[in-house]
Structure formats: C-alpha cells, structure tokens
C-alpha positions in Angstrom: -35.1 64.9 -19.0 -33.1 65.8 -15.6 -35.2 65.9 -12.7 -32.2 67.9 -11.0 -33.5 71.1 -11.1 -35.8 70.3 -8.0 -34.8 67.0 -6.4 -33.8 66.8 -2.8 -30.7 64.4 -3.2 -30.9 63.2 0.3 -30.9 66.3 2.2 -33.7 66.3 4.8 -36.1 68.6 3.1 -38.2 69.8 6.0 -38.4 70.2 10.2 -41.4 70.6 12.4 -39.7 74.3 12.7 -39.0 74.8 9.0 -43.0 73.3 8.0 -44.3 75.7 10.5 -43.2 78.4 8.8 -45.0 77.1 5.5 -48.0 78.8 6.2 -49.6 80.6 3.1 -49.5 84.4 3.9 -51.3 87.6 2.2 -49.8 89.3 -0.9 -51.9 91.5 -3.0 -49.5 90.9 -5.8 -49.3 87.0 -5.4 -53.4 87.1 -5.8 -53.3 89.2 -8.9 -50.7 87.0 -10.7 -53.3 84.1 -9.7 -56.1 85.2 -11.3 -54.4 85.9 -14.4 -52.9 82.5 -14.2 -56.3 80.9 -14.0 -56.8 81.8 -17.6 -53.6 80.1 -18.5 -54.7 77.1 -16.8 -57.6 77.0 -18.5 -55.9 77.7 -21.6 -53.7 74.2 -20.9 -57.0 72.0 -20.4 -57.7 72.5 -16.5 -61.3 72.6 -16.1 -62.5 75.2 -12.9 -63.5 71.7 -11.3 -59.8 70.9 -10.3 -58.4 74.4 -10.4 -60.6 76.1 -7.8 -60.7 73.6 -4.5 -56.5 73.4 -5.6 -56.0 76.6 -5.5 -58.7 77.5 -2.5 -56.3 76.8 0.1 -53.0 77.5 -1.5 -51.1 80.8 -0.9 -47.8 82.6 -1.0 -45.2 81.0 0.8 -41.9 83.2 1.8 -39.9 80.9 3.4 -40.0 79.0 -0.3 -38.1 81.9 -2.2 -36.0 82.4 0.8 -34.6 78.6 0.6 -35.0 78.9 -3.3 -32.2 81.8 -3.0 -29.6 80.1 -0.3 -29.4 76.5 -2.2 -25.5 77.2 -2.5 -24.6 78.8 1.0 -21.9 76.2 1.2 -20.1 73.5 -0.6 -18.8 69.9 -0.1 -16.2 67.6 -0.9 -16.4 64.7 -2.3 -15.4 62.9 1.1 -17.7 65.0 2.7 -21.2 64.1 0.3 -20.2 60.4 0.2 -19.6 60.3 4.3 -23.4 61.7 4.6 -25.0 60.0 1.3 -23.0 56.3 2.7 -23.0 56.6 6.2 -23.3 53.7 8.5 -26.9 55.2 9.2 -28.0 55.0 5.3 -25.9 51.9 4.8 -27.9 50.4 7.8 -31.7 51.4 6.7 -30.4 50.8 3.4 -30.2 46.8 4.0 -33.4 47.0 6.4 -35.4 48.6 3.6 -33.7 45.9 1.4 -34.9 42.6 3.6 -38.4 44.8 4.6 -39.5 45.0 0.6 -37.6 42.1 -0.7 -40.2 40.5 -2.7 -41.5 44.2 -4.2 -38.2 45.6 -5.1 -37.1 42.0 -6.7 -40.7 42.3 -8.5 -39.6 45.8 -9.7 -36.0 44.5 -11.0 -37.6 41.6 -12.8 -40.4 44.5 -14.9 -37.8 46.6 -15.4 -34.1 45.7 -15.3 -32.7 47.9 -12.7 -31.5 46.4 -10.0 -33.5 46.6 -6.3 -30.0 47.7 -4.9 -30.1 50.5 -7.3 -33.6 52.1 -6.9 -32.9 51.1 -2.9 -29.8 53.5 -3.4 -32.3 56.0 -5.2 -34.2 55.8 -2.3 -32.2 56.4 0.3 -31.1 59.4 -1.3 -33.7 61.1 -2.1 -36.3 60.7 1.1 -34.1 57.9 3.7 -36.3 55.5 2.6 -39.9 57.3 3.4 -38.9 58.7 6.0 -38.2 62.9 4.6 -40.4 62.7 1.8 -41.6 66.6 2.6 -44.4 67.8 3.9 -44.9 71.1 2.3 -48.1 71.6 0.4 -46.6 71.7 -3.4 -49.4 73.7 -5.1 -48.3 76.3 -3.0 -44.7 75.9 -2.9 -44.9 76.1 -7.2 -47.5 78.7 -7.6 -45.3 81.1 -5.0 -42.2 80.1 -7.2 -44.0 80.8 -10.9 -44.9 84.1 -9.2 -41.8 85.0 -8.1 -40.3 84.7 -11.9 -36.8 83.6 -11.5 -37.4 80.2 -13.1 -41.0 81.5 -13.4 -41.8 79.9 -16.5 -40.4 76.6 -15.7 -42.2 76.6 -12.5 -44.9 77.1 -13.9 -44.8 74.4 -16.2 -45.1 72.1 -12.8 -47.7 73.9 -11.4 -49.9 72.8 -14.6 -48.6 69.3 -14.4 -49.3 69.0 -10.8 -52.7 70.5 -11.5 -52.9 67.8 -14.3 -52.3 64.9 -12.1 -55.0 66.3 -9.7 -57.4 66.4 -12.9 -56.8 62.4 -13.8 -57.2 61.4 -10.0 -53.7 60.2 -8.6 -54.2 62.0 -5.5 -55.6 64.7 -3.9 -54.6 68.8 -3.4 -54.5 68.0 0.0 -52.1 64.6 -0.4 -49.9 66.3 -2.9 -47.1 67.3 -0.1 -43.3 67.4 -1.0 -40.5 69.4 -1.3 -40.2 73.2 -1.0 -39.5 72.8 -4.7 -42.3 70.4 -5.5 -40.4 67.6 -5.7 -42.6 64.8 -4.6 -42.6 61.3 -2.9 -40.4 58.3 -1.9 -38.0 59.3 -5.0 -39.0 62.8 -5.4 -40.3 62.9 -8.6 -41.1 66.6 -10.3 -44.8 66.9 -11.8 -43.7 66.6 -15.3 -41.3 63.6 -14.9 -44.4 62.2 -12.5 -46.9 62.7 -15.9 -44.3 60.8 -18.3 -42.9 58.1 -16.1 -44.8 57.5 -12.8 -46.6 54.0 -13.2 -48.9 52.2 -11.0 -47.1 49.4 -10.0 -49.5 48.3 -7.4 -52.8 47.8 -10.1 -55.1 50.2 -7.8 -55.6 52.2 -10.8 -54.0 54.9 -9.1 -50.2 56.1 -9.3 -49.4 56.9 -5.8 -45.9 58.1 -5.1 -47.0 59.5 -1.6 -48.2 56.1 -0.1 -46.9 55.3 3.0 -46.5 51.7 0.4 -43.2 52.8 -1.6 -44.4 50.1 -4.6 -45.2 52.7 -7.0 -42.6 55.2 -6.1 -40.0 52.7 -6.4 -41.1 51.0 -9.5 -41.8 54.8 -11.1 -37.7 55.1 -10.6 -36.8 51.9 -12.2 -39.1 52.9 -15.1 -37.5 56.2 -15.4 -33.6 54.9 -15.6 -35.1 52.1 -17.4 -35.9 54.6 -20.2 -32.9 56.6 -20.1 -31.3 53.8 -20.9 -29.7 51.2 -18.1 -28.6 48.1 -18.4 -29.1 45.6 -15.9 -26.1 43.6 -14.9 -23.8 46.1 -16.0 -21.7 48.6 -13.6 -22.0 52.4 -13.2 -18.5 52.7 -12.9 -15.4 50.9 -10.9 -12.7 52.7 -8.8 -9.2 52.5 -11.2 -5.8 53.5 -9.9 -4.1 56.0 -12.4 -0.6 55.4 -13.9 2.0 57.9 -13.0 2.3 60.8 -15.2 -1.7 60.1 -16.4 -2.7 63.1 -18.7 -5.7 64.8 -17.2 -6.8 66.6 -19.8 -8.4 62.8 -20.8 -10.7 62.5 -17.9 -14.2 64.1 -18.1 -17.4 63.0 -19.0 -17.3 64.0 -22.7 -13.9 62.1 -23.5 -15.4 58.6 -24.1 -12.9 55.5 -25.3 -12.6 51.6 -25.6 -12.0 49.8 -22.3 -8.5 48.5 -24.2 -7.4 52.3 -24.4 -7.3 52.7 -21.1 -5.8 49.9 -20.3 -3.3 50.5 -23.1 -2.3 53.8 -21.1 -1.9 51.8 -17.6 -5.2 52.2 -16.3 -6.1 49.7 -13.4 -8.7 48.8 -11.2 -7.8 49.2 -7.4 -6.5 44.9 -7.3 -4.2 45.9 -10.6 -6.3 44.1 -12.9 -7.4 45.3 -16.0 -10.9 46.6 -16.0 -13.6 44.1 -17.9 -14.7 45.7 -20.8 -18.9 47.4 -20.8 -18.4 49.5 -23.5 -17.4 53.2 -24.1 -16.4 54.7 -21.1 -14.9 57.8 -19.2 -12.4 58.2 -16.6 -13.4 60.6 -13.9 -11.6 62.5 -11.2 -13.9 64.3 -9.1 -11.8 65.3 -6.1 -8.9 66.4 -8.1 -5.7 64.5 -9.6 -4.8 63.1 -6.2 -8.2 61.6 -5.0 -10.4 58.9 -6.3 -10.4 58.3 -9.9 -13.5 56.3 -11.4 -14.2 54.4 -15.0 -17.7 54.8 -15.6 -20.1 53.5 -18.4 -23.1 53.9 -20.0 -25.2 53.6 -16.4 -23.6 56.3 -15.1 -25.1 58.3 -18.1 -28.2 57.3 -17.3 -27.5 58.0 -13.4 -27.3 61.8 -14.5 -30.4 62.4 -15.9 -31.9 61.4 -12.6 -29.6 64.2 -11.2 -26.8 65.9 -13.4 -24.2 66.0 -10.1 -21.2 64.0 -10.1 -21.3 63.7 -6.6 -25.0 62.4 -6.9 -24.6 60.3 -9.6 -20.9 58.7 -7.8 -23.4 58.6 -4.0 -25.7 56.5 -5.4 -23.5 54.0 -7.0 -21.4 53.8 -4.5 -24.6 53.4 -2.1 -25.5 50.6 -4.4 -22.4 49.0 -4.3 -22.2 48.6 -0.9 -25.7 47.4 -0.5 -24.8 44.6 -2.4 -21.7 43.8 -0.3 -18.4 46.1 -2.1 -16.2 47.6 0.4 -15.3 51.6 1.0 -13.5 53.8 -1.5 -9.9 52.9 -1.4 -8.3 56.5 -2.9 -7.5 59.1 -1.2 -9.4 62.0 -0.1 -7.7 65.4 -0.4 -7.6 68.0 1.9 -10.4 70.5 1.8 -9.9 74.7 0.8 -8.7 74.7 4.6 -6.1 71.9 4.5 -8.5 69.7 6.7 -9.4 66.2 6.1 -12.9 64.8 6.7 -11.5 63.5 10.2 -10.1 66.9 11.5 -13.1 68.7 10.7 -15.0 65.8 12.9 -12.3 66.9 15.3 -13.1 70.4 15.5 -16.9 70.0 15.8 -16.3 67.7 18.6 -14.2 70.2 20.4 -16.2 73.0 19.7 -19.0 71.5 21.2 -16.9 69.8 24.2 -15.8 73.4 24.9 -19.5 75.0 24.7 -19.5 76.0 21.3 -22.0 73.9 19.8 -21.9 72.3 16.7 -25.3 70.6 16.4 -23.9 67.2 15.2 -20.1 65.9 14.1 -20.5 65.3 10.7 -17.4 66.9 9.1 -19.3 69.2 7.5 -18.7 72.4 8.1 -22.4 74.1 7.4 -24.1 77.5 8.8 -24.3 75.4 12.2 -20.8 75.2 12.8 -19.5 78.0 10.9 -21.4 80.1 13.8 -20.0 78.2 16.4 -16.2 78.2 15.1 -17.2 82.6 15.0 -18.2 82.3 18.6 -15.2 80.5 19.8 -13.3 83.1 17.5 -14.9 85.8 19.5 -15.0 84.4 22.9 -10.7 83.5 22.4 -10.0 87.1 21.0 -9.2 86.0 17.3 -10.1 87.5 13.8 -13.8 85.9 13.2 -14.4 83.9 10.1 -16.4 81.3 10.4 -14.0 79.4 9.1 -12.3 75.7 9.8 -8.0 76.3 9.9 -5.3 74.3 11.4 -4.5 77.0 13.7 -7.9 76.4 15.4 -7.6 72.9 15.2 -4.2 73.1 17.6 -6.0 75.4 19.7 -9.0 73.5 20.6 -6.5 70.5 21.4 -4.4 72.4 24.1 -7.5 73.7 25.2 -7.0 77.4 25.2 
C-alpha cells in the first residue's frame, strides 16, 4: 500500500496565514452530502457516539480543494529536491534528532530492522522532525475532499478510517490535526495505513502519532517498511559511474539483473570498484543520461511504497546516507529547462532580491515566489514578462541594468 497519494514529503504543510484560512465555512450542498454520509458511516460500523461530536465541529474547507487542485504548479530537478530534502539545515536537525532520541530510535532498529538513520531520514522528510506535522483539523480536511468527488471515493475511505481510529480511542477529534490531505503525524501516516501499521511503541495502550513524543510515530514507520519488505544492513542503492556508450534503454525500475551483469557491462561505483553484490537490482538515471546514475536494490522497493517518487525514494536514502557519515552526490547535475544550474538560479534570486525584487529566500528553486518577482523585474526593465529564469536575465542582473 503507497501512502503517496497524501503524504507531505517534506514540504512545510501549513503557515499561521495558510491555517487561518482553515476555518470551516457554510455550504448547503457540503451539509446535504453529510447527512447522507452518515448513513454510510453507519453502514461501515460507526456508532452515532463517535460520529456526531466528530463531525459537530467539522465543516467545508475551501482552501483544501484549492491546494488539492495546484499540487503541480511547478516542478523540480533532481539537484533541486535533494538541495531542500539534504540541506545543511535537515542534515543538521537530522544528527540532533539522532543524539536527542538515541536510545528510542536504536530501540526501534533492534524491534524492527530498519535502521534509526533510516526512519530519522523518514522523519525529516515528512514533518522536520516534529516540527510541520500540520495543524489542520483532518475530519474536515477529508470530509470537504469526499464531498468534492475528485478522488471522492478514496477520500472517503479515510474519512471512515479516521472516524475508526476515533471509535478505538487513539486520540481525539480534536487531536487528530495534520495535513490538508489528512496525512497525519511525525511520519504522516494516512488513516488506513495508520489502522494497519501504526503500533504503540510506547505500551500506553494508545497509538499516538501526534505526541509531541515521536516513539510511536517513528516505530509505526519502521513497522511499515519492515513489512514491505527491508532488510536491515543492506543498501537502498549506491551511486555507479556508467561506461561509455551504456545502453539506456536498460535503466528503469522494471529492468532488474544480477549484480555480475552490470558489472559485466562496465558498471562501477564512483571509487571504480565493482559494486558488492545484494541481490537483483536496477540501474537508475533520474536526471537524465548525463547526471547521477544509481544501482538500487530490494530497499529501494520497499522505499516506494512509503512514496512512489523517485526523487523521494533517492531524498531519503541519500538523507540516510549522510546521517550516517557518506559524503555528497559526486555526478553531475544537468542544467535545468532554462539552461541554469542549481547555483545560477541561487544567483538570480539573490540579485533579484539585492535589486528589490524579492525573492522570499535563495533556494534555487524557482517557485510562484520568485517566478513573480523575475515578472516584476521583467516589467520594471521593459522586457517580455514570463516569469521565467534565462541566461539573458542572469547577465542582466550581474551588470546591474
């Protein structure tokens, strides 16, 4: 089961400005749909006990289907998503959250073979370690998106499952806060991946993902990749140098082979040894023939059905990796759409903002932020407005004019 239909990935999933907005507001329509899901509920086993003080103070929620419907306004790179998922920031809290929970997360490896780097990585990720874990009331948030029908019935399905948890006592309607999507926690666990694998960790009787303790959260992750499969001691994946003249049509996830093969076709890891063998594995080349090119095994399989995106999947090893002490990517990044690097876009947000156009942060990442600054400076220089990062700009800013 892939909980990456809903999971935040490490993207700060709510502001005092954005939760001030998520205020329940009238809709004769919303209401109607309610009461006729009440008999479904009850239908599925909730008793009017659980599903009337839930539901009392929950409401429509518009700024939920409004962020439900701009999830793709823009995309990354590679370099970009690992420069924000392994900053020096996340690398930093990473090792304090490491040293803070030493003894629990060790506890956690030893129950269930995943390695505290690993769920720390998770961590990180999903909430910066506690700190984002959402504050948006979720019986809300998923009874606004069942209503609204574009994944209605799947939403739904977590609006019973969260009304299910209620039912056995985990928490209350009032403590059950997460993402706009109802993703919930430390590790931003869905309703129905909470119901199968959430365990309490901690013996209160109780499986608390939203305590300010991370126990449970934490060991509810290692339980989850524990059952889809991953093996402690064993790699997600190494970074491999490429032969000249490779044949990319064998990289992907489905095209699995022998260790040997690979190394029969010249395949190396980045010192030019041969890669030690952990099974079947895949070569993958997510930023394109000329970037960083990865062997990955059977954890990385179990990486994606925490969350099916490469990116993710390659964050969080990577995160791991360096937690434990492995250095930076050695490939090469290629150039974005523009023909900009990671570093020049850093460039341009910095000018931008130097010259008044501000970019709200110099990240590299050229988001709604600083695609309306770059169409200010566009308008305020006389030049076609795009939005968009270019070289030409990039010359521009530097001389100033």
């Amino acid at each position: 089961m892939s909980l990456s239909a809903c999971m935040g990935g490490g993207v700060p999933m709510t502001t005092p400005q954005t939760t001030s907005r998520m205020r329940p507001q009238a809709n004769a329509e919303f209401d109607a749909w309610l009461a006729q899901f009440r008999t479904r509920a009850a239908s599925a086993g909730i008793n009017a006990s659980t599903f009337e003080p839930a539901l009392r103070g929950a409401g429509f929620l518009p700024d939920v289907i409004a962020r439900d419907r701009r999830q793709t306004e823009f995309t990354r790179t590679l370099e970009d998503y690992l420069s924000i998922a392994v900053s020096d920031e996340r690398l930093s809290g990473g090792r304090a959250a490491l040293s803070r929970h030493s003894s629990t997360l060790r506890a956690i490896e030893g129950r269930y073979g995943v390695e505290a780097e690993v769920i720390t990585a998770i961590w990180g990720l999903e909430s910066r370690y506690g700190t984002e874990r959402g504050d948006i009331p979720v019986i809300s948030a998923l009874a606004t998106l069942a209503f609204d029908g574009r994944r209605g019935a799947f939403f739904e399905s977590q609006l019973i499952a969260a009304l299910r948890i209620l039912q056995r006592g985990d928490t209350s309607a009032a403590n059950m806060r997460g993402s706009w999507a109802g993703a919930m926690g430390h590790t931003q666990f869905i309703p129905t991946t909470y119901q199968e694998y959430a365990v309490d960790f901690t013996g209160n009787g109780r499986r608390d993902i939203w305590a300010d303790d991370p126990a449970d959260a934490l060991a509810s992750a290692a339980n989850y990749l524990s059952r889809m499969g991953w093996t402690r001691g064993q790699p997600w994946g190494v970074e491999v140098q490429l032969p000249d003249g490779f044949n990319t049509g064998l990289a992907g996830r489905g095209s699995s082979r022998a260790v040997s093969d690979w190394t029969g076709m010249g395949v190396r890891d980045m010192n030019g040894r041969a890669v030690a063998d952990h099974g079947a594995s895949s070569i993958i080349i997510p930023d394109g023939p000329r970037g960083p090119a990865f062997m990955t095994f059977r954890n990385f399989t179990a990486l994606t059905r925490y969350n099916n995106s490469e990116f993710y999947v390659i964050g969080i090893g990577h995160l791991s990796d360096r937690l434990r002490g492995g250095g930076p990517i050695r490939g090469n990044f290629q150039p974005d759409r523009h023909g900009l690097r990671l570093g020049e876009r850093q460039e341009i947000q910095r000018l931008l903002t130097r010259a008044g156009f501000d970019t709200q942060g110099v990240d590299g990442v050229i988001g709604p932020n600083s695609q309306s600054a770059i169409s200010e400076y566009q308008r305020a220089r006389g030049m076609t407005v795009t939005g968009d990062p270019s070289r030409e700009l990039l010359e521009r800013l530097r001389r100033g004019s």
